[in-house]
Structures are given as structure tokens and as C-alpha cells.
DOVEXBA-848366 format. One record per residue (C-alpha): residue in one letter; x, y negated, z. Coordinates in steps of 0.02 Angstrom, whole numbers, plus 50000, padded with zeros to 5 digits. Each point is the difference from the previous one (the first is absolute). Layout:
! DOVEXBA-848366
aXYZ...
***
This chain:
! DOVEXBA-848366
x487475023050923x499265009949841x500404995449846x498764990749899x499895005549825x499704987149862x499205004349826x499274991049873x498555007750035x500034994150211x500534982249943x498304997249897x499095006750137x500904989750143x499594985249858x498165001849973x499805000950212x500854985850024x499154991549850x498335003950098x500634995150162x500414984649949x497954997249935x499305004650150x500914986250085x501505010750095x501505004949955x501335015450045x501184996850104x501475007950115x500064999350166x500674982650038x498614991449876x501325001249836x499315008249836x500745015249943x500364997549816x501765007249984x500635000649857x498794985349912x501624992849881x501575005549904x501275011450117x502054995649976x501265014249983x501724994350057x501195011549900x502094995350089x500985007449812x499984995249837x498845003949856x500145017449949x500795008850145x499385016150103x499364985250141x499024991049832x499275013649920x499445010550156x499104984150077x499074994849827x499305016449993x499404998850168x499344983749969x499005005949841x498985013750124x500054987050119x498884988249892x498795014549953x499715005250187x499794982650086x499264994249851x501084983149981x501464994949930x501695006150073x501234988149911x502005006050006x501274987750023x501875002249985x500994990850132x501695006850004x501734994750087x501005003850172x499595019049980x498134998950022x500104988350139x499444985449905x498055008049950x500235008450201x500104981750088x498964992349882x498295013050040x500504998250180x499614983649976x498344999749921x498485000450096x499405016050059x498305000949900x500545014349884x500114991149847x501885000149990x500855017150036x501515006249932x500705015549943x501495006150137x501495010549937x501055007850122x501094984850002x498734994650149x500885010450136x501644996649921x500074979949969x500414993750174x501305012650041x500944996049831x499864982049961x499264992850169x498174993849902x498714995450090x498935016649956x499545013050135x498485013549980x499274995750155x499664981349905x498615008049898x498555009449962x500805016849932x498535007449901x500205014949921x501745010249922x499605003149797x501705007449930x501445007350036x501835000049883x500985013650081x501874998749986x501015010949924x502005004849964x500604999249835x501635005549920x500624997449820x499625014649883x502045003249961x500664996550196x500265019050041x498784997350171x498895013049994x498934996250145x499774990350183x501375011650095x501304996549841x499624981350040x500294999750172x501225010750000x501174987049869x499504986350133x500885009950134x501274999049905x500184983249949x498644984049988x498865004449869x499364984049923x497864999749983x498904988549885x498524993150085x498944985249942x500824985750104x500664993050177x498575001450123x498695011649896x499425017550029x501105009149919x501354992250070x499405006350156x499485015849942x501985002049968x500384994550161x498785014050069x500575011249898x502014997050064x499384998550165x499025018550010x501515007949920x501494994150077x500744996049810x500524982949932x498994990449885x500474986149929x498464990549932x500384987749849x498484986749968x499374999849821x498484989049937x498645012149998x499765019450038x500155003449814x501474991349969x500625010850142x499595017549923x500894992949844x501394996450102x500345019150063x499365005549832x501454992949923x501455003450131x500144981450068x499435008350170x499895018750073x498244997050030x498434992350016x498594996850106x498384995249922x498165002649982x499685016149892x499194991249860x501584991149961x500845016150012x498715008249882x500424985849894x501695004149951x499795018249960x501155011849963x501414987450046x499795002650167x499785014050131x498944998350146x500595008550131x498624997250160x498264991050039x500204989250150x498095004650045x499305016250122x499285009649845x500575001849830x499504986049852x498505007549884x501244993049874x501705006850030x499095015450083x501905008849986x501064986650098x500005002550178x499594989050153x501514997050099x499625011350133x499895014149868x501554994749943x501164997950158x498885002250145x499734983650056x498314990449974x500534980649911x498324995349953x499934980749911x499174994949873x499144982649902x498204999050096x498834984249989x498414996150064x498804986949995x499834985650144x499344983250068x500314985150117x499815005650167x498254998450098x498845003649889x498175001650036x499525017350052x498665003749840x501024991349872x501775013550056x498635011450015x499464997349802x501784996949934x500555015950097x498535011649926x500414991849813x501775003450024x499605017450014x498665000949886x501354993749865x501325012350039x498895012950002x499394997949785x500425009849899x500664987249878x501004993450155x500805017750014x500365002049838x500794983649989x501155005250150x500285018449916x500594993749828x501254988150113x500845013550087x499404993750146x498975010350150x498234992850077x500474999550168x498264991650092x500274993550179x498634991350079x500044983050087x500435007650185x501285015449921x500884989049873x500284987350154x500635014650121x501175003149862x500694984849950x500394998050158x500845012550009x501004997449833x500364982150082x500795009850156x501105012149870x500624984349896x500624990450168x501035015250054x500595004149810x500424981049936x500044989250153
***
């Protein structure tokens, strides 16, 4: 199906034919007899975290280009609790018209294999990818590890305790992937937040950390970052290397989110959310939002961001079930 692009500009003119439509004594309609109005009233924006966090602040700027491209309010609502399962059952819930959504992190493919919730990707609309947080290594400044190889090579040696932001989240799993594709032993040790992890390396309570890059950045020169878990190099630490670069095996994981919606809804309406989605992601003030973050725009259509979530699903059953 092509995309339909919505404007201002198309909106008024949609408007003013239905407006004389109506005079003449017909009116538009879909096959099936129903008007087509979508959207006609205020859009929510299901957000699973807390005020303030990368999930927040990446889904309110969304919302804001949102709001200018389907010309109606996009409202955001915090709902947090149970690791983003909470917001996740409660959109699968709503009715599929496309005036709840929710924005998905990558805790989606990850929530039923960890704590048993009743959240699975093929229970929604998946409707377009608009970030990605790749993960990255991180050793205190003053630790002596110089790089990836030192690392692994002190876990051959002994269990080499790693930071991560909790039991059950990504970069607890990223440290599991990481032990797994190089034989070493990592001992991941939950902390409340990927920040609090980098602080935690940074100041010798752990050999390491895994962690999104801006909370790497964040602690400069106290830390060293040793590899990108992502298949290119970060714009931002442009002299860190991916893990493959480093040690020759590809461990690619990283803090994505998307946006999505009850399942089933109406062909034009996923049609119009999908186009807006992309529309959004692809401003400039989006981008630069997403830039000054640390964070890459990673786009992924409705049918590729399913394929892949899938498949991210598939990976998280083998690496935590």
C-alpha cells in the first residue's frame, strides 16, 4: 500500500471537499459506507518510563512533529511500572482506532522471556523504528584495561564483574551476548539505571560497564570506552571501535524504540500513522533532537521494524530463556 502523505496543506483541502460534499447532499465514504475522517480528535502517546528518561524525551519530541503533521493533538502520557509492561498491556487493550499508540522500547521482544508478561510483538501494530541507543563497554579511567582483548582476556582469567542497568534489561543481555560470543566470564551486577552503572566502573566498584553511549559520554574522562556494540562506528565516539573491530566477533545490541498500536487497525488509519511516523523521524528538528542525545536515527518501516522485532524476540528466547 503507498504511503499517504499528510500536510497541513492536504488536510485543508481534504476539509473544504468534504465540507462541499456534505452540501450537495452526499458524503465520502470508504468502502464499507464508514467516513474517512482519521484523525478528527486528540491522539494519546503511551510513554512505559518515567519523566525525563531517553524513552520520555525521544517520544515527546516525536509527539511535537507528530501534532504539526496530522495536524491534532498528540498528548504524552507517562505510565510506568513492571519494565514497560504496564503502558504495553494497557495499548493492547485499547481499541484499535489509532488514537492510542504507544511508544515501544526494545523491552517488547524482551518482556515475556524475562518476567513471563503478557506482551508479545505479534500483539500489535508495530509502526515504524525511530531511534536507536547502541551499547557500549566501559572501563574506569585508572583500571589499567586498555581495550576489548585486555578485558576478555582478565575474564579468562577469572569472572570479571560488569555493570548493566538491571535484572532483565538490555544491557544485561548485551553482557550476556557479549560472554556468550567470547567464551569469557561475565558476571553482570544490576544497578538502577545505565548511568548509575558507568559510575559504578568509573569508580572501581565493578571492572566494567555496559551502557548506552550517552551515559558513557556523560562521565568523561572518568571512564574509558573501550567498544560500540553496533556494525559501524558512533559519529560521537568516532575512535572507539565496534566489537568486531575490536576482537573479531560481531555483538551488536543496543536501546531501540519505536512507535505502536493495538492490533487490527483499519488499513488507512496504519496507513496515516505509518507515513507520520516517518514523516516525524525524518525533521530535522527530530534529528537534531536524537543527535544532541547521543543517540542514532535508525527508521524501520511498519513491515521491516516487524521482520526485526521478530527477530530480536527469537535472539532474546535463546539468550535469556
Amino acid at each position: 500500500m503507498p504511503r499517504i502523505r499528510m500536510t497541513r496543506a492536504t488536510v485543508a483541502i481534504a476539509t473544504a471537499a468534504a465540507a462541499a460534499l456534505v452540501l450537495a447532499g452526499c458524503s465520502p465514504v470508504e468502502e464499507g459506507g464508514e467516513a474517512s475522517s482519521f484523525p478528527d480528535k486528540d491522539i494519546r502517546l503511551i510513554i512505559q518510563a518515567n519523566p525525563g528518561g531517553g524513552s520520555d524525551l525521544s517520544s515527546r519530541a516525536l509527539a511535537s512533529e507528530l501534532e504539526n503533521i496530522l495536524d491534532v493533538s498528540v498528548i504524552p502520557e507517562n505510565m510506568p511500572g513492571a519494565a514497560g509492561a504496564l503502558a504495553m498491556e494497557f495499548v493492547g487493550a485499547q481499541e484499535a482506532d489509532g488514537y492510542v499508540i504507544g511508544f515501544a522500547p526494545v523491552e517488547i521482544a524482551m518482556l515475556n522471556t524475562t518476567q513471563g508478561a503478557d506482551v508479545l510483538p505479534e500483539n500489535y501494530d508495530l509502526l515504524g523504528q525511530i531511534m536507536l541507543a547502541p551499547g557500549v563497554v566501559t572501563v574506569g579511567a585508572d583500571s589499567g584495561i586498555e581495550s576489548l582483548d585486555d578485558l576478555v582476556a582478565q575474564a579468562e582469567a577469572g569472572a570479571v564483574t560488569v555493570a548493566n542497568s538491571g535484572a532483565g534489561s538490555i544491557w544485561e543481555a548485551a553482557t550476556l551476548g557479549l560472554a556468550d560470543a567470547t567464551g569469557a566470564e561475565f558476571t553482570p551486577v544490576a544497578y538502577d539505571g545505565g548511568a548509575t552503572a558507568v559510575g559504578a566502573a568509573a569508580s572501581g566498584e565493578t571492572v566494567a560497564a555496559v551502557s548506552g553511549l550517552g551515559e558513557a559520554l556523560a562521565q568523561g574522562e572518568a571512564v574509558r570506552i573501550l567498544a560500540v556494540m553496533h556494525d559501524e562506528r558512533h559519529p560521537d565516539a568516532a575512535d572507539v571501535p565496534t566489537v568486531e573491530e575490536a576482537i573479531g566477533e560481531a555483538v551488536e545490541f543496543g536501546g531501540w524504540g519505536g512507535i505502536y498500536a493495538p492490533k487490527g487497525l483499519p488499513d488507512d488509519v496504519k496507513a496515516t500513522l505509518e507515513s507520520a511516523v516517518q514523516q516525524a523521524v525524518e525533521s530535522d528538528s527530530y534529528q537534531a533532537f536524537q543527535k544532541d542525545a547521543g543517540n542514532l536515527v535508525v527508521y524501520r518501516d511498519s513491515a521491516e521494524w516487524t521482520t526485526f522485532v521478530g527477530e530480536q524476540f527469537d535472539l532474546f528466547q535463546e539468550l535469556l530463556g
